[in-house]
C-alpha positions in Angstrom: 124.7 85.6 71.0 121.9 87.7 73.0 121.8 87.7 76.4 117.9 87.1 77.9 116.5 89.8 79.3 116.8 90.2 83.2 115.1 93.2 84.4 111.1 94.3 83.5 110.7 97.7 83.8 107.9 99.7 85.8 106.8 102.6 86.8 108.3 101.8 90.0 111.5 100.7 88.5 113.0 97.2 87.6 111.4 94.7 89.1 113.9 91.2 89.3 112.3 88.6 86.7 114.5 85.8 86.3 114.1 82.3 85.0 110.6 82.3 85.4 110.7 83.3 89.2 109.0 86.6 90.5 109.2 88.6 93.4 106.4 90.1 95.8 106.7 93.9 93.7 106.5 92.1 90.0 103.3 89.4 91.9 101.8 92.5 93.1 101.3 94.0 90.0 100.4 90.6 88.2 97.2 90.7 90.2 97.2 94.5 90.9 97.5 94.8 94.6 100.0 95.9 96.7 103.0 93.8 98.2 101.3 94.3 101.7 97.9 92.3 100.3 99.5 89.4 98.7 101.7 89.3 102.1 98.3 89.1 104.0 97.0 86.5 101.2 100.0 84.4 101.9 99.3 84.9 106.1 95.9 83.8 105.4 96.6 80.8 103.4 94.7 82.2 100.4 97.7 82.7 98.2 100.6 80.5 98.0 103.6 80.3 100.0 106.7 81.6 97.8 109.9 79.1 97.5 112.6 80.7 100.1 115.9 81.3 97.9 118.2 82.9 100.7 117.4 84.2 104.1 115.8 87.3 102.3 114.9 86.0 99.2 111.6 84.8 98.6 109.8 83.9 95.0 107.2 82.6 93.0 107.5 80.4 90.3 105.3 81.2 87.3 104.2 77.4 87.7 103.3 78.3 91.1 101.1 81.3 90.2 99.5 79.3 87.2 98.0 76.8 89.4 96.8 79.7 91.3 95.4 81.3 88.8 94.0 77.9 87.4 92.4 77.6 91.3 90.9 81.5 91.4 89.4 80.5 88.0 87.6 77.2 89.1 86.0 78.9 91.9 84.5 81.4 89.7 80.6 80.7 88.7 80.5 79.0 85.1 78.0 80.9 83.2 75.1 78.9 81.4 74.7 79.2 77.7 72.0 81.5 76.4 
């Protein structure tokens, strides 16, 4: 029996990718800015909270960050056909 893979390499290093939850480092490059932006996103209520897991363990479900995603993509201007 194989055992599911736990760790996603980067450039970085391994970045924690369990179950279908994500820390800040893996979210960061999902949307390709840094930790400190989506931190300020979060602040600013333009980016979702993340789901507290321990007193220093905070992540994002990938549920969480579809519906995000689904959000950015309404806002964007449909285009007309030609």
């Amino acid at each position: 029996m194989n055992k599911p893979h736990t760790t996603k390499p980067n450039a970085a290093g391994p970045t924690l990718r369990t179950g279908g939850w994500h820390g800040i480092q893996a979210v960061a490059e999902r949307y390709s800015v840094s930790d400190t932006e989506i931190r300020r996103q979060v602040r600013q209520g333009r980016f979702p909270k993340p789901v507290l897991m321990g007193e220093r363990l905070a992540r994002w479900s990938d549920a969480m960050l579809d519906a995000h995603d689904q959000r950015l993509m309404a806002q964007l201007p449909q285009r007309q056909a030609a």
